[in-house]
KOLMARRO-472655 format. One record per residue: residue number from 1; residue in three letters; x, y, z of N, C-alpha, C, O in turn. Coordinates in nm, 3 decimals. Example, Ala and Ser with C-alpha at 12.3 -4.5 7.8 and 13.67 -1.06 7.14 Angstrom:
// residues 2
1; ALA; 1.319; -0.569; 0.780; 1.230; -0.450; 0.780; 1.320; -0.330; 0.780; 1.424; -0.332; 0.846 .
2; SER; 1.285; -0.225; 0.708; 1.367; -0.106; 0.714; 1.290; 0.003; 0.787; 1.341; 0.114; 0.804 .
This chain:
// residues 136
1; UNK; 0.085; -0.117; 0.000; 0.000; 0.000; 0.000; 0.089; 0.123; 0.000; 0.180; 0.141; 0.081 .
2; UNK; 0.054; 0.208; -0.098; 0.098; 0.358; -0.098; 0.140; 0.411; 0.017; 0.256; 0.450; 0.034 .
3; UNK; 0.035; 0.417; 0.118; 0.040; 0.555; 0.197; 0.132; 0.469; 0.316; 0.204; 0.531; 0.394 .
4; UNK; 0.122; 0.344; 0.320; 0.222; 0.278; 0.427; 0.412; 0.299; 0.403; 0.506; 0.272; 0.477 .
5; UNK; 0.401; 0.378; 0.221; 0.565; 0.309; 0.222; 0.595; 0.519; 0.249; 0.708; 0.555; 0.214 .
6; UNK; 0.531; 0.598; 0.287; 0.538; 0.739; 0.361; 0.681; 0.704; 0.434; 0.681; 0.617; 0.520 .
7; UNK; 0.781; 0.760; 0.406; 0.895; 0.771; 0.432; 0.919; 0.837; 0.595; 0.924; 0.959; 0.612 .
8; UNK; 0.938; 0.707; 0.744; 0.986; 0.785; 0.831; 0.994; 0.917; 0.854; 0.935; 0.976; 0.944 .
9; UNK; 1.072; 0.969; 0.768; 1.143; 1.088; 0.769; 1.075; 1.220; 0.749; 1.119; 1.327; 0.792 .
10; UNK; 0.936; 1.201; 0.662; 0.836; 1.284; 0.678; 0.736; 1.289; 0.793; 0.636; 1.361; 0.804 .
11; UNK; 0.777; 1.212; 0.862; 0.676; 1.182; 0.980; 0.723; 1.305; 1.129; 0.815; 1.386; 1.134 .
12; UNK; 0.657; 1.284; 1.195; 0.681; 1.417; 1.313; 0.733; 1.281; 1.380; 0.688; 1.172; 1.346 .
13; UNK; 0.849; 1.302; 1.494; 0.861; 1.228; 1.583; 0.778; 1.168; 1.679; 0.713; 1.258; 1.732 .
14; UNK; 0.748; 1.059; 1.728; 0.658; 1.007; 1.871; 0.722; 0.955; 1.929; 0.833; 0.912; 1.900 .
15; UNK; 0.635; 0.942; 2.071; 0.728; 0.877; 2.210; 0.603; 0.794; 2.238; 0.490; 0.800; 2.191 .
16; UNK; 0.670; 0.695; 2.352; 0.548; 0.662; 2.402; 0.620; 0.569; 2.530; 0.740; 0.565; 2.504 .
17; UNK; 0.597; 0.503; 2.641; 0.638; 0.427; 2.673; 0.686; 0.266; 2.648; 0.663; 0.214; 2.539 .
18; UNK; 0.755; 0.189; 2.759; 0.799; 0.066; 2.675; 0.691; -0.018; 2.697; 0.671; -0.100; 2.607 .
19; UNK; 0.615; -0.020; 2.795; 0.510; -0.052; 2.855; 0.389; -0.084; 2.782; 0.338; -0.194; 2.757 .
20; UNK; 0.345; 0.067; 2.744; 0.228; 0.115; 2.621; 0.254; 0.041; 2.503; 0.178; -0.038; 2.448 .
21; UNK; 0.407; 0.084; 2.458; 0.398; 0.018; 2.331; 0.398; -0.103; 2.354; 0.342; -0.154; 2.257 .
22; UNK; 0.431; -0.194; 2.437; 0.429; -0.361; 2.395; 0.269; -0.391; 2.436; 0.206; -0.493; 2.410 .
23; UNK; 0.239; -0.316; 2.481; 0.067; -0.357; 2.506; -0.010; -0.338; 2.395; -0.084; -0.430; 2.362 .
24; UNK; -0.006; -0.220; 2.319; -0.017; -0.187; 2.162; -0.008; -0.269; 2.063; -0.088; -0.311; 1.979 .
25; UNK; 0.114; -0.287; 2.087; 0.211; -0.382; 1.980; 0.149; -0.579; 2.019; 0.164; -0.659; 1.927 .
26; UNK; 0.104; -0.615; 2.114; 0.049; -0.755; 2.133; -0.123; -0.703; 2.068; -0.183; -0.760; 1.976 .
27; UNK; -0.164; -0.604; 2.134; -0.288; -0.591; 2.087; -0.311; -0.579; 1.928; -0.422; -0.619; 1.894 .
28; UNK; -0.238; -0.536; 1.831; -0.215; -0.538; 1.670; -0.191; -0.682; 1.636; -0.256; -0.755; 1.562 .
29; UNK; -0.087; -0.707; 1.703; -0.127; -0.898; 1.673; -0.224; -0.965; 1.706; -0.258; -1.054; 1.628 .
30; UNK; -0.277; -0.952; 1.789; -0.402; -0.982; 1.802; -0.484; -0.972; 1.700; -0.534; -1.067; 1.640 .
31; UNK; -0.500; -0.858; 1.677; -0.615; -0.847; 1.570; -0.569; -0.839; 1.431; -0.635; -0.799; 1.335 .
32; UNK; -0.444; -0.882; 1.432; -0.402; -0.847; 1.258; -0.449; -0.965; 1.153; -0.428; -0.963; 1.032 .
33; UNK; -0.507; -1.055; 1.215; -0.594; -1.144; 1.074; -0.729; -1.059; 1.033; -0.774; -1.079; 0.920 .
34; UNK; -0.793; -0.968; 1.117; -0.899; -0.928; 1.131; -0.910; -0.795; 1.076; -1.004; -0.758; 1.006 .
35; UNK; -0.807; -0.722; 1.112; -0.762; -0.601; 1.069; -0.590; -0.603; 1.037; -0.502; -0.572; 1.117 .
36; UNK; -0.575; -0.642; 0.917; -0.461; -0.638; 0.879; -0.390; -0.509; 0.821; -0.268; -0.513; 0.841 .
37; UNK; -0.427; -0.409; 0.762; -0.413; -0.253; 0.710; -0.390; -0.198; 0.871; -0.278; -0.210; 0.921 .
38; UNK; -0.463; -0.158; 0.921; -0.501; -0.093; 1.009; -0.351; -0.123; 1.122; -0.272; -0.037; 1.161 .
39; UNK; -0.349; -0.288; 1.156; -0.233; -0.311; 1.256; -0.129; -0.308; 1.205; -0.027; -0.290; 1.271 .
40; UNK; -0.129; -0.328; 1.061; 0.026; -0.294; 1.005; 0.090; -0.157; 0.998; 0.209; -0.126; 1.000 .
41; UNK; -0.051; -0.061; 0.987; 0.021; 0.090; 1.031; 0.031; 0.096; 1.173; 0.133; 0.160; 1.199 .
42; UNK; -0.014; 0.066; 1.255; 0.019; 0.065; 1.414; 0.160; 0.009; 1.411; 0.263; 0.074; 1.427 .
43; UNK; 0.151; -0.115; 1.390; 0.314; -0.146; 1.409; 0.400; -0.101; 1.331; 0.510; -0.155; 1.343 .
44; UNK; 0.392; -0.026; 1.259; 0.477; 0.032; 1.163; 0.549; 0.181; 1.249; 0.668; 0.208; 1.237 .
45; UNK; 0.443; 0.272; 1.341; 0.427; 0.348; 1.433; 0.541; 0.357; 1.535; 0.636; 0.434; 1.554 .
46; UNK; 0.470; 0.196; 1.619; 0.521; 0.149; 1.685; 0.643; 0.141; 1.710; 0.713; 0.170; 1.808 .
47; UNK; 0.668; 0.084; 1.583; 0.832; 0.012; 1.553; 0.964; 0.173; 1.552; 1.083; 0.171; 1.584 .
48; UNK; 0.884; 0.284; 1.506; 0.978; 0.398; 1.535; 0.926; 0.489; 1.651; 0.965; 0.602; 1.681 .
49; UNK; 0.871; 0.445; 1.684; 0.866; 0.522; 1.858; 0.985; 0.566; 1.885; 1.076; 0.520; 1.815 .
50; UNK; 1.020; 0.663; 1.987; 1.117; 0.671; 2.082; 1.028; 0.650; 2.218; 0.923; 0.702; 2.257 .
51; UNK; 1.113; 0.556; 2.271; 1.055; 0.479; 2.399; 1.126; 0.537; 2.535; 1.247; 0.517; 2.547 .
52; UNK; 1.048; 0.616; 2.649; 1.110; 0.711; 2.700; 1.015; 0.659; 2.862; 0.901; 0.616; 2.846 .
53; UNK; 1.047; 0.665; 2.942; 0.932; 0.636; 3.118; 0.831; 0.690; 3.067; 0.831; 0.776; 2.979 .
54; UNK; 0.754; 0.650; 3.110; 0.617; 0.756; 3.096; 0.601; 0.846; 3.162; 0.497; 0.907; 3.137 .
55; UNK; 0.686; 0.904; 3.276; 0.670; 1.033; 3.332; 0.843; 1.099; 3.258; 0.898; 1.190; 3.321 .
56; UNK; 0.894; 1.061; 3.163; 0.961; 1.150; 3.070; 0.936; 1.181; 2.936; 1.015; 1.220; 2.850 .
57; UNK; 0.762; 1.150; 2.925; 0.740; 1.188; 2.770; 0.747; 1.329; 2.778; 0.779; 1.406; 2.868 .
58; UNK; 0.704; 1.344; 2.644; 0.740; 1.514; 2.619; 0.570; 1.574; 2.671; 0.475; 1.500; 2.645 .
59; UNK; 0.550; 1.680; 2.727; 0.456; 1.717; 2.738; 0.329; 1.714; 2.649; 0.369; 1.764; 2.544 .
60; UNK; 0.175; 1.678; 2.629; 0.091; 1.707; 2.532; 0.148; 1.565; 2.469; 0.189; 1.574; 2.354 .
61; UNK; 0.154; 1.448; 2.525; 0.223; 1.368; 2.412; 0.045; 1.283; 2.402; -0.034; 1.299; 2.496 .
62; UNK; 0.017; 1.223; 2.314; -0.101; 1.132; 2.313; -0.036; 0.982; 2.323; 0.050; 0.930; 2.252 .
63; UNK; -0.119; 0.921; 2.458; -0.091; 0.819; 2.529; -0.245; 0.755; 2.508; -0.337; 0.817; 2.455 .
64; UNK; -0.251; 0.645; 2.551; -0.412; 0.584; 2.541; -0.509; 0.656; 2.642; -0.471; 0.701; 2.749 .
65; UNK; -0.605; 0.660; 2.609; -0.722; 0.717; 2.705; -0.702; 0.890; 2.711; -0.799; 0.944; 2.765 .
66; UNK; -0.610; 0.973; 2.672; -0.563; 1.090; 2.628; -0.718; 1.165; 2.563; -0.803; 1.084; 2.526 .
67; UNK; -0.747; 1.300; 2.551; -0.843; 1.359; 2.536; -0.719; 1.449; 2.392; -0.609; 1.497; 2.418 .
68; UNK; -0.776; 1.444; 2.273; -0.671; 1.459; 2.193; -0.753; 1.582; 2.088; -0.825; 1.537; 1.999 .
69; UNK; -0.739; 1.731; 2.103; -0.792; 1.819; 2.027; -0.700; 1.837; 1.879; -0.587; 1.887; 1.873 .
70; UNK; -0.785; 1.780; 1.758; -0.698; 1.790; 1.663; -0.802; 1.849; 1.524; -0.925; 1.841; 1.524 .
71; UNK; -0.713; 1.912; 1.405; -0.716; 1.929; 1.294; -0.719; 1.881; 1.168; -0.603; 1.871; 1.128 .
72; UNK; -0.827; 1.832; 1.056; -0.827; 1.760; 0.973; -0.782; 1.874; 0.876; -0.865; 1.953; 0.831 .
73; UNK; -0.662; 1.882; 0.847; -0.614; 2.020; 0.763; -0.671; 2.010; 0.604; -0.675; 2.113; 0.537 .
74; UNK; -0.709; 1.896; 0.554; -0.759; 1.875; 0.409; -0.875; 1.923; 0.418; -0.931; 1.988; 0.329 .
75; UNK; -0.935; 1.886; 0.563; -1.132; 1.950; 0.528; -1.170; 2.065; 0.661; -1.275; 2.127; 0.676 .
76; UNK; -1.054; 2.067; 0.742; -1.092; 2.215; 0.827; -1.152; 2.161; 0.942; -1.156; 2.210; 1.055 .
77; UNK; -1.205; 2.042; 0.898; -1.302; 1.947; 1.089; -1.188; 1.978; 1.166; -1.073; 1.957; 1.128 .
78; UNK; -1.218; 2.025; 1.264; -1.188; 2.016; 1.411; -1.258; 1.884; 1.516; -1.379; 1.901; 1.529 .
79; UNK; -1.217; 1.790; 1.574; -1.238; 1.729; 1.680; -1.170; 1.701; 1.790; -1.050; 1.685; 1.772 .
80; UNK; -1.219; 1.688; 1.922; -1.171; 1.623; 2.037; -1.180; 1.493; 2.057; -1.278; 1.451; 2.119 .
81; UNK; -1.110; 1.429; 2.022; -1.184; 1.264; 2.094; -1.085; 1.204; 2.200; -0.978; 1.262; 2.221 .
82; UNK; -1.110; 1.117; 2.251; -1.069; 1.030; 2.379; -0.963; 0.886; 2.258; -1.017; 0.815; 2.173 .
83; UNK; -0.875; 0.885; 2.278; -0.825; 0.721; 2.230; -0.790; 0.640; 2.361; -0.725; 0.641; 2.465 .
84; UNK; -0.905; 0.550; 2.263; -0.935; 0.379; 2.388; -0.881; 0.305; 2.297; -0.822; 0.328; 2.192 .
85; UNK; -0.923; 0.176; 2.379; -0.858; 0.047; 2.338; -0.991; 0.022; 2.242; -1.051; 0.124; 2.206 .
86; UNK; -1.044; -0.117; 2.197; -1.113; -0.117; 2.097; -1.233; -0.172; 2.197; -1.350; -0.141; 2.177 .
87; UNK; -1.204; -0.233; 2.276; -1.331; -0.240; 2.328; -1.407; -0.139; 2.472; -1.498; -0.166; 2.551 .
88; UNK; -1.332; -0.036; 2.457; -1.411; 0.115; 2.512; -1.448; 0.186; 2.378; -1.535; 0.271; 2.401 .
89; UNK; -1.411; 0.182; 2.239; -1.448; 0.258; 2.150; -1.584; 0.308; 2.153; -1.653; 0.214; 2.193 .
90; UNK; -1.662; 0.417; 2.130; -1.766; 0.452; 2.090; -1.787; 0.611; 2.001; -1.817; 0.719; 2.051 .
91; UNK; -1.764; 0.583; 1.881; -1.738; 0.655; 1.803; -1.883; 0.835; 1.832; -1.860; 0.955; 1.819 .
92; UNK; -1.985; 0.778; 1.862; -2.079; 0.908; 1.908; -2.082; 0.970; 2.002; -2.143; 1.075; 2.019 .
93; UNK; -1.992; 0.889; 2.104; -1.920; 0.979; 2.210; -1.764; 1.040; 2.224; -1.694; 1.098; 2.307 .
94; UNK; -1.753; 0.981; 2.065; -1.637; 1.046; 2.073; -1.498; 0.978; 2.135; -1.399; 1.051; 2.136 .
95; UNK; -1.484; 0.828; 2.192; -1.406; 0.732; 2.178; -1.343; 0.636; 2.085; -1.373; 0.520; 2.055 .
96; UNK; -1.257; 0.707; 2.052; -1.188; 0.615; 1.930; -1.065; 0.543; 1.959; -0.962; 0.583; 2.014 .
97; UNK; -1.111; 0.380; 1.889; -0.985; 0.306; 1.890; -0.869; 0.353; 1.822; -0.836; 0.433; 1.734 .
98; UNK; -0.800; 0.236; 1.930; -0.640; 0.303; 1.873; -0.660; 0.170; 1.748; -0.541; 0.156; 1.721 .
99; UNK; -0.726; 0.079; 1.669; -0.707; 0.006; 1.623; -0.815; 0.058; 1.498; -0.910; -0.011; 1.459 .
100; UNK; -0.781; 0.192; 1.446; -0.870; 0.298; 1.385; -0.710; 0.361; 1.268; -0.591; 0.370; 1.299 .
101; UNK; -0.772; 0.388; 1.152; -0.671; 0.460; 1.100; -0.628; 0.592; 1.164; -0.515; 0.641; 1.167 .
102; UNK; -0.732; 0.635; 1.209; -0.691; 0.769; 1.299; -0.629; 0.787; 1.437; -0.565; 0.877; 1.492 .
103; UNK; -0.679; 0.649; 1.477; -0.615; 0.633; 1.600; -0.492; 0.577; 1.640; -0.427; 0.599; 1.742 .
104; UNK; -0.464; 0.486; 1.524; -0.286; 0.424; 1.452; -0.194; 0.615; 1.420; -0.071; 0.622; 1.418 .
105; UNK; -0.258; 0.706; 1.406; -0.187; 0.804; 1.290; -0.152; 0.909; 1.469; -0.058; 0.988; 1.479 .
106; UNK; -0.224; 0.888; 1.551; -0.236; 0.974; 1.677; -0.151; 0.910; 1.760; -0.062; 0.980; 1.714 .
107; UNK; -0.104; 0.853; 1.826; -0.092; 0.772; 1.923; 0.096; 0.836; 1.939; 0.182; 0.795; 1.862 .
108; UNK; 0.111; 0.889; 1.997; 0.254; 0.876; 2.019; 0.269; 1.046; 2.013; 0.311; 1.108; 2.111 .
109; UNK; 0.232; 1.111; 1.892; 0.229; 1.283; 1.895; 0.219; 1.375; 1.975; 0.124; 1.366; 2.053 .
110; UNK; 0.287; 1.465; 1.984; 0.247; 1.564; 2.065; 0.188; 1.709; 2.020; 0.220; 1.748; 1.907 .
111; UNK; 0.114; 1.784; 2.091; 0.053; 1.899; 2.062; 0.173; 2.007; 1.943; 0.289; 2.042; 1.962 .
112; UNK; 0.096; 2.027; 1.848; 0.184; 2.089; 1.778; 0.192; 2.033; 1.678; 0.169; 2.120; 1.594 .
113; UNK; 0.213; 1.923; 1.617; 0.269; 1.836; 1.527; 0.152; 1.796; 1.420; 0.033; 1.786; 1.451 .
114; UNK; 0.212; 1.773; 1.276; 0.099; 1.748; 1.211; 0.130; 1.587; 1.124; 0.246; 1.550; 1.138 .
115; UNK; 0.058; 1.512; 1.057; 0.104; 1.418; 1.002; 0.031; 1.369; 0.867; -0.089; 1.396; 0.867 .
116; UNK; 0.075; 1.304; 0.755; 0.044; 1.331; 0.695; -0.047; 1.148; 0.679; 0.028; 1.059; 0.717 .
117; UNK; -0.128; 1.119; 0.650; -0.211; 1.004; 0.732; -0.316; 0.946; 0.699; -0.421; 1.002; 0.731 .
118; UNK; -0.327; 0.815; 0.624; -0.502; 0.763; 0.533; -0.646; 0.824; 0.660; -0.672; 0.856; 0.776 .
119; UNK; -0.691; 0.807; 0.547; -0.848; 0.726; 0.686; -0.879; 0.630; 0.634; -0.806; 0.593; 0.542 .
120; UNK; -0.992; 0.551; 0.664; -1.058; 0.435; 0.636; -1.023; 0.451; 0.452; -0.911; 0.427; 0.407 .
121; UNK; -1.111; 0.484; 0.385; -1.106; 0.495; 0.248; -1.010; 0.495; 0.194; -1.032; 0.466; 0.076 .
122; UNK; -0.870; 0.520; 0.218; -0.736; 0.530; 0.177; -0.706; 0.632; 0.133; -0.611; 0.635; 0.054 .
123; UNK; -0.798; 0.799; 0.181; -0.770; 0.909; 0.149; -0.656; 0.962; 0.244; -0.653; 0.955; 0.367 .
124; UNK; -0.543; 1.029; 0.139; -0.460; 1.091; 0.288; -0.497; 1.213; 0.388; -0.520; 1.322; 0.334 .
125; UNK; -0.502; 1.208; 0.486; -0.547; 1.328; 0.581; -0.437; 1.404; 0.617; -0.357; 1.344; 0.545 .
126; UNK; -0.367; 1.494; 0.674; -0.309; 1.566; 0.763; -0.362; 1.612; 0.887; -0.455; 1.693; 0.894 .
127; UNK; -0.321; 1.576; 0.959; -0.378; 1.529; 1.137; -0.308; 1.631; 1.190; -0.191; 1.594; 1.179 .
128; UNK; -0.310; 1.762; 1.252; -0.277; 1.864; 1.303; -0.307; 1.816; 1.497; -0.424; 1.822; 1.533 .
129; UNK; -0.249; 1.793; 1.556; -0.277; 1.862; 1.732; -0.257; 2.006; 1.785; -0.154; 2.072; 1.799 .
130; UNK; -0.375; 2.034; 1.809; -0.351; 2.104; 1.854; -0.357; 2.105; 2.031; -0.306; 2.196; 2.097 .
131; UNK; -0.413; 2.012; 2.080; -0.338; 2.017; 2.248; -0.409; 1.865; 2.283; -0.504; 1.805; 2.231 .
132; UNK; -0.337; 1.839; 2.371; -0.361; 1.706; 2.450; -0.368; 1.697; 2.627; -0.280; 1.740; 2.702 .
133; UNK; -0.481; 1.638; 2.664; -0.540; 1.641; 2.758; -0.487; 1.519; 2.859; -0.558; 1.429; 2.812 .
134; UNK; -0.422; 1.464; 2.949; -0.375; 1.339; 2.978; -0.521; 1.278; 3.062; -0.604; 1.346; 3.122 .
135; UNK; -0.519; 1.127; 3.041; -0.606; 1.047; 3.079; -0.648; 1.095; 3.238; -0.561; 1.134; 3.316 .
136; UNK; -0.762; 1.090; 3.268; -0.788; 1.115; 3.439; -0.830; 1.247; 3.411; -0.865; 1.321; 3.503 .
């Protein structure tokens, strides 16, 4: 797929813990007969993390359960949503899996940063943060 061979190097940096990510990273195997697109960009994510304590991420970083105010820069939507695991998802309240193209493209970013990123349909988005809320 196209938008998977997106060169590292255009990407904004992410952190995340070692913790998070191997919980992430078992949960994509998990579901990668089921959702195979979807966990192959997670672990793709994943795999360039910088892996840091979780009380030395960078501030505004999006962690799971995170309240995440962001920018769809192609169509101007603005949303807040919450990223859960897949079985807290509820997309009308505004809980989205991390096992979501949007929620694979979020997960690690921090406020500020934009990325360039499918959705479902295989359209590319640019995913803007603009601030992040920590879980609790």
């Amino acid at each position: 797929m196209e938008n998977l061979a997106i060169a590292a190097a255009e990407r904004p940096a992410i952190y995340m813990s070692a913790a998070e990510c191997d919980a992430l990273f078992a949960l994509a195997l998990s579901a990668e007969r089921s959702q195979p697109m979807v966990c192959a960009m997670l672990m793709a994510e994943l795999d360039r993390a910088e892996l840091r304590d979780a009380d030395a991420l960078p501030d505004q970083t999006v962690v799971m359960n995170a309240f995440i105010d962001f920018v769809d820069e192609r169509t101007g939507a603005r949303r807040i949503v919450q990223l859960v695991y897949p079985h807290d998802a509820d997309i009308a309240n505004g809980r989205v899996s991390i096992l979501t193209p949007v929620g694979a493209g979020l997960i690690g970013m921090t406020a500020g940063c934009s990325i360039r990123w499918p959705d479902r349909s295989g359209e590319d988005r640019i995913l803007r943060i603009i601030s992040v809320t920590p879980p609790g």
